[in-house]
PDB file of N, CA, C and O in Angstrom:
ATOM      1  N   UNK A   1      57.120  44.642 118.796  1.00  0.00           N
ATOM      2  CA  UNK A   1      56.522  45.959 118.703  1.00  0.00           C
ATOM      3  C   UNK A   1      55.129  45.898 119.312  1.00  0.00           C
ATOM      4  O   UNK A   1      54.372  44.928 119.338  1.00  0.00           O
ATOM      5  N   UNK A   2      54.913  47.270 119.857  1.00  0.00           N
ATOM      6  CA  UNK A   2      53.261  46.902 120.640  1.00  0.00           C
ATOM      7  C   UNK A   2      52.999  48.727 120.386  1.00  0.00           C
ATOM      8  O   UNK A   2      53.526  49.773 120.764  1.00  0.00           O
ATOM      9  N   UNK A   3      51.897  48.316 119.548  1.00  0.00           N
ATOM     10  CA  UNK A   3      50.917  49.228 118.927  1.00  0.00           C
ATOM     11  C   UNK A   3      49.821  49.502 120.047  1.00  0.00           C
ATOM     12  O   UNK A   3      49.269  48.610 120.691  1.00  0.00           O
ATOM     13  N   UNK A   4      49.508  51.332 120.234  1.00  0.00           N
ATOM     14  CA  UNK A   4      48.625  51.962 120.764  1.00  0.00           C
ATOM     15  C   UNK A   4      47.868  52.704 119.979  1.00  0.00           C
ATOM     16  O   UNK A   4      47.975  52.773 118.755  1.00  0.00           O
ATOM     17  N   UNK A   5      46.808  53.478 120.898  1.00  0.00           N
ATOM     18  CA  UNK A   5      46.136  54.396 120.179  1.00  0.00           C
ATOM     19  C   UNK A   5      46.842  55.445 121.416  1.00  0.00           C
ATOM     20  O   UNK A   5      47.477  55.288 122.458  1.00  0.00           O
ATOM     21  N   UNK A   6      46.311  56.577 120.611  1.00  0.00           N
ATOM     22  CA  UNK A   6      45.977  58.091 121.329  1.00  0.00           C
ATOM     23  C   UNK A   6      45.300  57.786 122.532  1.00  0.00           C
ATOM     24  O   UNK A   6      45.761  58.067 123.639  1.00  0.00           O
ATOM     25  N   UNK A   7      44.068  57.140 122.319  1.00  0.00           N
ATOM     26  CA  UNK A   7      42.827  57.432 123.388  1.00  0.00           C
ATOM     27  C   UNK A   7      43.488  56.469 124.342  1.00  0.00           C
ATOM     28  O   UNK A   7      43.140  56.764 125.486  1.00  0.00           O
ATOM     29  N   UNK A   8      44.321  55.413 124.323  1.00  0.00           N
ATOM     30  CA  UNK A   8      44.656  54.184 124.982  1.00  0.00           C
ATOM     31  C   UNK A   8      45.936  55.036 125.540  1.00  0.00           C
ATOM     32  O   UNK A   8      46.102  54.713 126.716  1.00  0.00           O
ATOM     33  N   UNK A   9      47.057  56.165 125.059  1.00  0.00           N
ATOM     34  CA  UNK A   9      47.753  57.046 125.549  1.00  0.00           C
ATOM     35  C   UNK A   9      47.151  57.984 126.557  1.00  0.00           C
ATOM     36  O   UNK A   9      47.741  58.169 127.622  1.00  0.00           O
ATOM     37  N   UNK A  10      46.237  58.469 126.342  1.00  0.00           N
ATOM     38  CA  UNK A  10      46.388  59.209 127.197  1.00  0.00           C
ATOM     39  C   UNK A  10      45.421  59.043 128.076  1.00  0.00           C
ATOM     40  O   UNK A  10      44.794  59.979 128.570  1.00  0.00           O
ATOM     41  N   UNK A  11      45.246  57.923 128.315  1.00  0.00           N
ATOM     42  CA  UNK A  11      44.368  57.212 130.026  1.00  0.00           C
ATOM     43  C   UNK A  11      45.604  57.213 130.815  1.00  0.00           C
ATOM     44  O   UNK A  11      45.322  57.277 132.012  1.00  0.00           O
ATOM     45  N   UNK A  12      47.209  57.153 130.543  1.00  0.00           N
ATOM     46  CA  UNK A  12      47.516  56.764 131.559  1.00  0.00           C
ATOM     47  C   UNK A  12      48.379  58.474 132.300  1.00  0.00           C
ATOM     48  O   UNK A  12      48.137  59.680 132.278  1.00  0.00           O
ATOM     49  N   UNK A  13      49.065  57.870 132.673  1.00  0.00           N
ATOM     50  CA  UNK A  13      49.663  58.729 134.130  1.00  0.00           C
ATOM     51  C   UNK A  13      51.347  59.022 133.799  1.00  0.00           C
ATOM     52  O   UNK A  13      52.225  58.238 134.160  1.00  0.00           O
ATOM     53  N   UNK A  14      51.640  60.416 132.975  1.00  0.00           N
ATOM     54  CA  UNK A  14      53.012  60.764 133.343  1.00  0.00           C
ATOM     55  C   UNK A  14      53.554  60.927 134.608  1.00  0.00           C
ATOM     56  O   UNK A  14      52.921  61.389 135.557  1.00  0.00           O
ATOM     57  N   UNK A  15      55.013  60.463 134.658  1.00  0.00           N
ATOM     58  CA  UNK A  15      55.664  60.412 135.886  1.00  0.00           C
ATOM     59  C   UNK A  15      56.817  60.374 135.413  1.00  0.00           C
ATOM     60  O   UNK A  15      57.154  59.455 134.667  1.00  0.00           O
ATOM     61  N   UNK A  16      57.860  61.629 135.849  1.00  0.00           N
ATOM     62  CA  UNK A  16      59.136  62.058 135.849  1.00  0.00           C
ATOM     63  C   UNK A  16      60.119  61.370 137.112  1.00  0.00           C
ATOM     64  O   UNK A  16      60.309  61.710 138.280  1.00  0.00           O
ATOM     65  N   UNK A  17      60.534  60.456 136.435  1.00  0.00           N
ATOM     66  CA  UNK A  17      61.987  59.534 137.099  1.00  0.00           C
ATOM     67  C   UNK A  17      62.286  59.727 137.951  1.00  0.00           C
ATOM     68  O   UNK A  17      62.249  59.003 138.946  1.00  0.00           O
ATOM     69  N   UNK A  18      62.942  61.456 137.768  1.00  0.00           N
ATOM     70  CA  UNK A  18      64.170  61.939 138.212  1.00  0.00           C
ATOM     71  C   UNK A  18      63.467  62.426 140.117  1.00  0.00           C
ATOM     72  O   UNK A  18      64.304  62.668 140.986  1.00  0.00           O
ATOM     73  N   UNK A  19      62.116  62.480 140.418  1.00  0.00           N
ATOM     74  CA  UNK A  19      61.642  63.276 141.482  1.00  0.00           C
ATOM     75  C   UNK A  19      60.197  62.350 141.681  1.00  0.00           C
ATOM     76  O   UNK A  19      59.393  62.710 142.540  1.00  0.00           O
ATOM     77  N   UNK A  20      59.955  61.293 140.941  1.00  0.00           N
ATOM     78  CA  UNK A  20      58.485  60.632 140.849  1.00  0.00           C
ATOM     79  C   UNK A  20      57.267  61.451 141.032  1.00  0.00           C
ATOM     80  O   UNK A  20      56.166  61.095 141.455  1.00  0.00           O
ATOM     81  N   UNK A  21      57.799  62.995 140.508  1.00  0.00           N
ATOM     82  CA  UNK A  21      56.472  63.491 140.308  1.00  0.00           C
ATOM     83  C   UNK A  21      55.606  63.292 139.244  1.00  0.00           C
ATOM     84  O   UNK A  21      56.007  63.284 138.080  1.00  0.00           O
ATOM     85  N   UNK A  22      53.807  63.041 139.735  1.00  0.00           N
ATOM     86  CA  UNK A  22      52.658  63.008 138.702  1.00  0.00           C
ATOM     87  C   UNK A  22      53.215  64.129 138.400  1.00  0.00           C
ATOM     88  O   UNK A  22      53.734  64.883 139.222  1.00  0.00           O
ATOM     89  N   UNK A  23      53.114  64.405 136.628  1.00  0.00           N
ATOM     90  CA  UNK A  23      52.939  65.531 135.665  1.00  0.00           C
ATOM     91  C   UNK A  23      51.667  65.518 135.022  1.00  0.00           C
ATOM     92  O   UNK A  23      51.276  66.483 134.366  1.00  0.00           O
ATOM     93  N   UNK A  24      51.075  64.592 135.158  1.00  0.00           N
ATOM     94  CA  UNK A  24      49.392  64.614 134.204  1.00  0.00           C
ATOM     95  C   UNK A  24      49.638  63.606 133.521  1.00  0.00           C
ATOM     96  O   UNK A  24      50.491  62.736 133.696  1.00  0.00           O
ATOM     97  N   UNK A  25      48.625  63.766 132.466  1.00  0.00           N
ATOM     98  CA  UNK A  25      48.036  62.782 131.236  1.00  0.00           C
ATOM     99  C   UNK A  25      48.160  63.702 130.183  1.00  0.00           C
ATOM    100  O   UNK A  25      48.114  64.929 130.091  1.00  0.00           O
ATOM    101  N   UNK A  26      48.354  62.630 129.307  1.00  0.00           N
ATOM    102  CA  UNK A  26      48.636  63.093 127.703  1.00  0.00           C
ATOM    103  C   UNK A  26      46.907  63.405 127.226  1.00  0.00           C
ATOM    104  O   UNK A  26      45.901  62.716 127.394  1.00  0.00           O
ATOM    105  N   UNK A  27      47.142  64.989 126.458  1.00  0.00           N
ATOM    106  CA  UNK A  27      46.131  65.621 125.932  1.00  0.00           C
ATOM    107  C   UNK A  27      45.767  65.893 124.569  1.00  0.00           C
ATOM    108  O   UNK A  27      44.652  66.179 124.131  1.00  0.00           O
ATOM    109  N   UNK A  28      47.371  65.705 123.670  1.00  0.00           N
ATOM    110  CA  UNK A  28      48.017  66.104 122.491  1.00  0.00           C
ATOM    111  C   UNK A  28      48.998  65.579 122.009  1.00  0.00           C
ATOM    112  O   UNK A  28      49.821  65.222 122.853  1.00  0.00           O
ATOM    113  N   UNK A  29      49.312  65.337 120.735  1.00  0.00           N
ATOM    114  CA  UNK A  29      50.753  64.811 120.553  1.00  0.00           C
ATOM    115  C   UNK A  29      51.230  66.392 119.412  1.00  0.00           C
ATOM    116  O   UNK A  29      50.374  67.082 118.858  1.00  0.00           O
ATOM    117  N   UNK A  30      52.311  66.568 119.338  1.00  0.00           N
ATOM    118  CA  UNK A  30      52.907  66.992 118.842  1.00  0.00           C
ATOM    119  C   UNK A  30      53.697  66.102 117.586  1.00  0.00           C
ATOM    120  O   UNK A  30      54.515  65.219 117.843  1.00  0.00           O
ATOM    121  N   UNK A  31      53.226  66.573 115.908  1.00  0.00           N
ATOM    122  CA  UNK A  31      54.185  65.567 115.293  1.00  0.00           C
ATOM    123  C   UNK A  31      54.783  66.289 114.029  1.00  0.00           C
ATOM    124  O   UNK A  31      54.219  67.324 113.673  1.00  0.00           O
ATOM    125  N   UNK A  32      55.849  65.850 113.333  1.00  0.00           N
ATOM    126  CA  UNK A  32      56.079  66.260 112.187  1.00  0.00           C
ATOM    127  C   UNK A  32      55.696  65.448 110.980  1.00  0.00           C
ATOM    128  O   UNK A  32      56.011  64.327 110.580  1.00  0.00           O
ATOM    129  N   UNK A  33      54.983  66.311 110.582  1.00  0.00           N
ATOM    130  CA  UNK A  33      54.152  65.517 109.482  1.00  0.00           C
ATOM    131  C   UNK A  33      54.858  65.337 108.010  1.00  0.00           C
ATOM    132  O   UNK A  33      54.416  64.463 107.266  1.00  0.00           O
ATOM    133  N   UNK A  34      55.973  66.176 107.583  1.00  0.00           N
ATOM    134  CA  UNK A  34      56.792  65.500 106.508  1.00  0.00           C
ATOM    135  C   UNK A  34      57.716  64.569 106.970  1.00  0.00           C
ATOM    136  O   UNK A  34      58.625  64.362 106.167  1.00  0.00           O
ATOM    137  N   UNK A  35      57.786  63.788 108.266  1.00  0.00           N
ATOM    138  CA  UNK A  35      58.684  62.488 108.678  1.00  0.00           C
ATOM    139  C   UNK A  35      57.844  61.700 109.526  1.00  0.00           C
ATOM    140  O   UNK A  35      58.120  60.603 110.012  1.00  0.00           O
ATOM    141  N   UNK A  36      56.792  62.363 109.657  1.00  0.00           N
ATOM    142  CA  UNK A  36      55.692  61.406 110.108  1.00  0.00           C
ATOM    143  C   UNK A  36      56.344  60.765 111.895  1.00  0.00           C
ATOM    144  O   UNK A  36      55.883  59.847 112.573  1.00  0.00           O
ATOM    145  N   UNK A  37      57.432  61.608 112.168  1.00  0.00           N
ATOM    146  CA  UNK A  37      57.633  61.317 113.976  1.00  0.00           C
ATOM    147  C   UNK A  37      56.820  62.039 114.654  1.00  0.00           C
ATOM    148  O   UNK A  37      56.411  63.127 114.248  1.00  0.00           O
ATOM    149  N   UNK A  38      56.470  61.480 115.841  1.00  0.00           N
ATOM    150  CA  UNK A  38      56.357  62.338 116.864  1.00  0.00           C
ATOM    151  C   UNK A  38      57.573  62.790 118.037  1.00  0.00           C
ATOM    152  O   UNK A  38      58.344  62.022 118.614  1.00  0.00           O
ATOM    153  N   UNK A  39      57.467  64.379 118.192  1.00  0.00           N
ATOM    154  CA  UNK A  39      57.959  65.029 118.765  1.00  0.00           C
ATOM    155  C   UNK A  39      57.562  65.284 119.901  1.00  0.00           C
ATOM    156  O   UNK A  39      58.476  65.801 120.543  1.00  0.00           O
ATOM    157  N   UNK A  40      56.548  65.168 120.537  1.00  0.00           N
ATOM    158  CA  UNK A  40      56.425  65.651 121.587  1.00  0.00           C
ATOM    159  C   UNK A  40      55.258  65.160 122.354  1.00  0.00           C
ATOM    160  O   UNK A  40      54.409  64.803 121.538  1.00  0.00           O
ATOM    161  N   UNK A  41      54.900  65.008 123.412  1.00  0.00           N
ATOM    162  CA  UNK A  41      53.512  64.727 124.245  1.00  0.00           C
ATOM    163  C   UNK A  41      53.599  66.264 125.066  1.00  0.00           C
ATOM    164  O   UNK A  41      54.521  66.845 125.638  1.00  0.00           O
ATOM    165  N   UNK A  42      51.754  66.693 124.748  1.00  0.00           N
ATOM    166  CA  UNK A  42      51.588  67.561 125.674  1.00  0.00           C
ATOM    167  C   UNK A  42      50.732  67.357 127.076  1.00  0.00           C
ATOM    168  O   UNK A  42      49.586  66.914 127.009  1.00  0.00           O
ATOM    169  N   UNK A  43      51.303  67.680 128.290  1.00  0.00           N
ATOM    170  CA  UNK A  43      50.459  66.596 129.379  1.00  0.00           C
ATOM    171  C   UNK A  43      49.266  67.849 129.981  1.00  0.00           C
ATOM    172  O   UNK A  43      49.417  69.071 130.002  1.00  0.00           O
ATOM    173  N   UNK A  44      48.363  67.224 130.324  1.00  0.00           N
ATOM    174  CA  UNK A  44      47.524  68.283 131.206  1.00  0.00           C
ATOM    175  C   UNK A  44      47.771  67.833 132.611  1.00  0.00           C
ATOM    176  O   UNK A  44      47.583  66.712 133.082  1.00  0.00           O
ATOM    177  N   UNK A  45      48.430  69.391 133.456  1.00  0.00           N
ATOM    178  CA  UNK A  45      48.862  68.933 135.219  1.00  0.00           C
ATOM    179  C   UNK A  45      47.192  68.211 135.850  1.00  0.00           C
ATOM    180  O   UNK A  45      46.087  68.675 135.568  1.00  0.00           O
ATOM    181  N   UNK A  46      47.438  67.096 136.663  1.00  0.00           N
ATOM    182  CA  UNK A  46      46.348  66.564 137.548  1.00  0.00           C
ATOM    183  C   UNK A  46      45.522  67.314 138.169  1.00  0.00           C
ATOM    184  O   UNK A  46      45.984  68.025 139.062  1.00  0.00           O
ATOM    185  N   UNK A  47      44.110  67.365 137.881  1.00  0.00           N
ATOM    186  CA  UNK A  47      43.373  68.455 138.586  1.00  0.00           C
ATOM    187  C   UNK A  47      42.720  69.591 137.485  1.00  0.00           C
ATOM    188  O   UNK A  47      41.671  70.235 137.522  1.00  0.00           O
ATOM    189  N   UNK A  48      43.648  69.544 136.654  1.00  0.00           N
ATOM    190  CA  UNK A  48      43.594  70.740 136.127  1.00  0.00           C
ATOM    191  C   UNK A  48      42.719  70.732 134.746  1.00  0.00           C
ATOM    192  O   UNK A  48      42.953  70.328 133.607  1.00  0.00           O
ATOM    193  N   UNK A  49      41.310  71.532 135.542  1.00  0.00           N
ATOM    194  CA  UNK A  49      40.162  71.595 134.575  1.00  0.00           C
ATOM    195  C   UNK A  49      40.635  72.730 133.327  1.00  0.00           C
ATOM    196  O   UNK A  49      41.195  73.742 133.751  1.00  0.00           O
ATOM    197  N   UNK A  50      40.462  72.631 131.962  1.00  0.00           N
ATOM    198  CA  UNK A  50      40.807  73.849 131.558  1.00  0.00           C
ATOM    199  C   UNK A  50      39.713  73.856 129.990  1.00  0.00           C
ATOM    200  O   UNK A  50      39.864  73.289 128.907  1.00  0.00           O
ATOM    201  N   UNK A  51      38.590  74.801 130.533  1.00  0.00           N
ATOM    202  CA  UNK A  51      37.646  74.788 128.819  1.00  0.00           C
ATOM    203  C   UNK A  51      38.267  75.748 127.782  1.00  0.00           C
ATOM    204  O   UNK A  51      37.814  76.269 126.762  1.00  0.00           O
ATOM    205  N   UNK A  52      39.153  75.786 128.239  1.00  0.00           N
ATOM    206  CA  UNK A  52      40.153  77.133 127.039  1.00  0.00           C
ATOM    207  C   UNK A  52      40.752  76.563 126.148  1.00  0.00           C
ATOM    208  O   UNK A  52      41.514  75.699 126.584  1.00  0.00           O
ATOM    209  N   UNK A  53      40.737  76.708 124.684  1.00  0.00           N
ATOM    210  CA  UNK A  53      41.330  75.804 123.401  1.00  0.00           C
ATOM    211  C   UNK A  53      42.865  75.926 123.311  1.00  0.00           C
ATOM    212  O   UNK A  53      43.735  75.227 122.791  1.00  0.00           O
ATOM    213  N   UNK A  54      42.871  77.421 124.221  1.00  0.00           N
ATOM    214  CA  UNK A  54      44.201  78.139 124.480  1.00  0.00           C
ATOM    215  C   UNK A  54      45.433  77.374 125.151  1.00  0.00           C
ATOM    216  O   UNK A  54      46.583  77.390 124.714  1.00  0.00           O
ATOM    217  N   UNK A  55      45.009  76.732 126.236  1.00  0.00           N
ATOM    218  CA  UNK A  55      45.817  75.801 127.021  1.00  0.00           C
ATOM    219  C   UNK A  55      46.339  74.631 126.368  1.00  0.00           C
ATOM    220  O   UNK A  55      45.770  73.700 125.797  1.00  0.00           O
ATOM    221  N   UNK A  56      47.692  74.919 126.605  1.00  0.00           N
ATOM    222  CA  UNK A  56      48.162  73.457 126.012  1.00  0.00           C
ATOM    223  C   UNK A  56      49.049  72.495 126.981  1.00  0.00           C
ATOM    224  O   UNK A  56      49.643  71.503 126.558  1.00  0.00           O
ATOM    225  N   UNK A  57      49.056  72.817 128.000  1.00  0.00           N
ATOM    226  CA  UNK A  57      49.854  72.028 128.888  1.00  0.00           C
ATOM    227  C   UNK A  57      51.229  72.301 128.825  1.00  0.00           C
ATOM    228  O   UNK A  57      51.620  73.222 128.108  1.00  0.00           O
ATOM    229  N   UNK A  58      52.235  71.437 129.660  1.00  0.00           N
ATOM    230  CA  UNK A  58      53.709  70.900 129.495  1.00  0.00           C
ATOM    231  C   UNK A  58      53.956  70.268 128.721  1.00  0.00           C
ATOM    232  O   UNK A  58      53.717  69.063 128.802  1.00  0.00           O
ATOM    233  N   UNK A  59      54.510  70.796 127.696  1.00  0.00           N
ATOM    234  CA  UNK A  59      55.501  70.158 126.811  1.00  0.00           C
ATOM    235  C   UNK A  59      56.348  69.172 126.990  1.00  0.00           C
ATOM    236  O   UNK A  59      57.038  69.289 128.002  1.00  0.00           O
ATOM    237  N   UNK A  60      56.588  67.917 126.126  1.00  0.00           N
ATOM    238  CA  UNK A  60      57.444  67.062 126.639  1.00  0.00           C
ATOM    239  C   UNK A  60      58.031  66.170 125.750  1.00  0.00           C
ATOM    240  O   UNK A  60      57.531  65.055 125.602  1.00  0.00           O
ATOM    241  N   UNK A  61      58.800  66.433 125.275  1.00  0.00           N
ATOM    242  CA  UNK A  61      60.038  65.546 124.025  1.00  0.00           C
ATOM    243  C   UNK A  61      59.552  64.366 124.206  1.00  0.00           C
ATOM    244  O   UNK A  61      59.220  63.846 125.271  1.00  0.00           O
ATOM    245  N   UNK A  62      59.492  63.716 122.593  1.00  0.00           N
ATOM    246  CA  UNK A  62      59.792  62.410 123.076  1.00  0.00           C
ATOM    247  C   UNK A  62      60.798  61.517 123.382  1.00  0.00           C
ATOM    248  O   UNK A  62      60.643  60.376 123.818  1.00  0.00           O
ATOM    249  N   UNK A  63      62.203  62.279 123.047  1.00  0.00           N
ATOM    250  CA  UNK A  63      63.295  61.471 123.493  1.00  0.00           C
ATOM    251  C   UNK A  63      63.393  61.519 124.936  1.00  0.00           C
ATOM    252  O   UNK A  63      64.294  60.905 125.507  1.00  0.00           O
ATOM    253  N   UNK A  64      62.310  62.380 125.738  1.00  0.00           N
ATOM    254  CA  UNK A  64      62.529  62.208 127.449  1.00  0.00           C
ATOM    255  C   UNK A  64      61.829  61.335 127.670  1.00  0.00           C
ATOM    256  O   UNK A  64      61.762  61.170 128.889  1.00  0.00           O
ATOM    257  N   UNK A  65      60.957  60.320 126.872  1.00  0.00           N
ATOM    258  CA  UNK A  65      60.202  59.385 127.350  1.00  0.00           C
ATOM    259  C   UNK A  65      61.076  58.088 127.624  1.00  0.00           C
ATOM    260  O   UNK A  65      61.722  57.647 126.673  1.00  0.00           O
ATOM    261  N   UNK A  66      61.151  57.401 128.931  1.00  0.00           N
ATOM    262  CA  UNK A  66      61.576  56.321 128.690  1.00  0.00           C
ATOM    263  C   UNK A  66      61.255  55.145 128.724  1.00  0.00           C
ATOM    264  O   UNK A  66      61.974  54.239 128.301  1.00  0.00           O
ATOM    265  N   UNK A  67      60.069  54.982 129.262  1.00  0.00           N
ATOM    266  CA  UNK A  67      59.001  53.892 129.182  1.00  0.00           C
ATOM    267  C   UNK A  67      57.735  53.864 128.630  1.00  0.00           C
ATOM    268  O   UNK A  67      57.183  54.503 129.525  1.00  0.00           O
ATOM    269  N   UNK A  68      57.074  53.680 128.047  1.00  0.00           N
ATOM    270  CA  UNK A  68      55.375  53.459 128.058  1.00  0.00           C
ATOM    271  C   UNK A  68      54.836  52.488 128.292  1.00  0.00           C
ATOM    272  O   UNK A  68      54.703  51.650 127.399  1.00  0.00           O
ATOM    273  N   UNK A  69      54.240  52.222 129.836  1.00  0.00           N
ATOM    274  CA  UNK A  69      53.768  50.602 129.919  1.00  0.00           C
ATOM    275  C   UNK A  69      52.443  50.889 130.337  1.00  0.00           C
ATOM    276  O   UNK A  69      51.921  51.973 130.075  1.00  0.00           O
ATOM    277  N   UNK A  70      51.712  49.764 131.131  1.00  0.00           N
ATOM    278  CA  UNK A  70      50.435  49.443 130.785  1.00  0.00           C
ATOM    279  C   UNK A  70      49.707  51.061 131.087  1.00  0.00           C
ATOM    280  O   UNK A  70      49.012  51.745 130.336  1.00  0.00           O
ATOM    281  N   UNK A  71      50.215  51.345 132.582  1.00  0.00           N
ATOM    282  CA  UNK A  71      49.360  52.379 133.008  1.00  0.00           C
ATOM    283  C   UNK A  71      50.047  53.775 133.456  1.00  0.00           C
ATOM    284  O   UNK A  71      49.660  54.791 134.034  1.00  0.00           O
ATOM    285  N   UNK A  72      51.353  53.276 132.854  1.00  0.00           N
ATOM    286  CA  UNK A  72      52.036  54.766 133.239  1.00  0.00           C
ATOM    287  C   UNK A  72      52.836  54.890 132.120  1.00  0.00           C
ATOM    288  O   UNK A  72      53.060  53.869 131.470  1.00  0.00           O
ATOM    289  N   UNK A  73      53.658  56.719 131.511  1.00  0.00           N
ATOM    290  CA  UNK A  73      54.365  56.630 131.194  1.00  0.00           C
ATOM    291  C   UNK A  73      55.497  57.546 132.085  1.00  0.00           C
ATOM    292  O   UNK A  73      55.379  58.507 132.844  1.00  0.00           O
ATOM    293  N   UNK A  74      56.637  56.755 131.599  1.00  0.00           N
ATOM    294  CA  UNK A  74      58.269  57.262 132.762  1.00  0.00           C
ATOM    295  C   UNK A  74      58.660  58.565 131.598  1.00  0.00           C
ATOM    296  O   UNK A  74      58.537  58.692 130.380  1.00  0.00           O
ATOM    297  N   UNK A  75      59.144  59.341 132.622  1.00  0.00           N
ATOM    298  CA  UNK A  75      59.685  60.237 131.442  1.00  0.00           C
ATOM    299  C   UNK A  75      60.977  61.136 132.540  1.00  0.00           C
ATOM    300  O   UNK A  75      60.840  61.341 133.746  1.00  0.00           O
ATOM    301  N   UNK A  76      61.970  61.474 131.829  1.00  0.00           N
ATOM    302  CA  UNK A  76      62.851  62.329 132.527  1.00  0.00           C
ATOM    303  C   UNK A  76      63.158  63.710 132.159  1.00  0.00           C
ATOM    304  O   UNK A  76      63.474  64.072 131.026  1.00  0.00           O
ATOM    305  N   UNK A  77      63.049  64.426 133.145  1.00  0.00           N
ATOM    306  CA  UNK A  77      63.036  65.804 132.409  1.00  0.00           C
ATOM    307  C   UNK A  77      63.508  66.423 133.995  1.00  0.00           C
ATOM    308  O   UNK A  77      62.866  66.115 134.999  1.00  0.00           O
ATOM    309  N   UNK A  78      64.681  67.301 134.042  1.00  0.00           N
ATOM    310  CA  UNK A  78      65.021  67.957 134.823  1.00  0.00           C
ATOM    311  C   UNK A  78      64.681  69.363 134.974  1.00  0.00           C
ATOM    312  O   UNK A  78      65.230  69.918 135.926  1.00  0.00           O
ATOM    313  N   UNK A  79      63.895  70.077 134.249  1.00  0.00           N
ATOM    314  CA  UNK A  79      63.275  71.186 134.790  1.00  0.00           C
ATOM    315  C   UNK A  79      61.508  71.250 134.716  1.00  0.00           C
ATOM    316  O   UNK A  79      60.868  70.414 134.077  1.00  0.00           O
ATOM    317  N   UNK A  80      60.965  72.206 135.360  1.00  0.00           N
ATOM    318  CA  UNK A  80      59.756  72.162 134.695  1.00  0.00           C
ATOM    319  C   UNK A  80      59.347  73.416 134.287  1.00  0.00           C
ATOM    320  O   UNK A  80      60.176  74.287 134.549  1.00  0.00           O
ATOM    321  N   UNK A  81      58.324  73.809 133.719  1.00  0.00           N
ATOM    322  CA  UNK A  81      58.591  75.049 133.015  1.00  0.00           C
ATOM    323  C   UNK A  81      57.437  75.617 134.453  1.00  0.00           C
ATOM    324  O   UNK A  81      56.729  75.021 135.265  1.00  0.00           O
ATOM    325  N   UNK A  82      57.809  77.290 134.125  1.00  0.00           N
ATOM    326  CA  UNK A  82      56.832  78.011 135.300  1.00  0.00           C
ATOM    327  C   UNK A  82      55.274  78.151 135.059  1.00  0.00           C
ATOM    328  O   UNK A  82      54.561  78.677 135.915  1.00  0.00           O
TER     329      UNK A  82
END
């Protein structure tokens, strides 16, 4: 088992499998707190300055994750939202 933090998450670089597109960096996790999983990573797209509390990025399951290594995480997801 290999233990992270948040802040050590989201330095690195989402990247979708299926097209090797950058999707961003993790900004948020999404979790359920009476099972204590996490559900979801929210990514902020590359570039994308945003001072609004409003913005939450792309959504992204965690069962689409399929890697987390040093400096990237793999993830598969066949659509993206508009």
């Amino acid at each position: 088992m290999h233990l992270t933090t948040f802040s050590e998450l989201s330095e690195k670089e989402v990247i979708n499998c299926r097209d090797g597109r950058i999707l961003g960096t993790p900004v948020d996790l999404r979790l359920d707190t009476d099972s204590g999983t996490i559900l979801s990573i929210l990514v902020r797209e590359p570039g994308k300055i945003c001072l609004s509390s409003k913005y939450r990025g792309m959504e992204i399951r965690w069962d689409c994750i399929d890697t987390i290594g040093d400096d990237i995480i793999l993830v598969h997801i066949a659509h993206y939202p508009p």
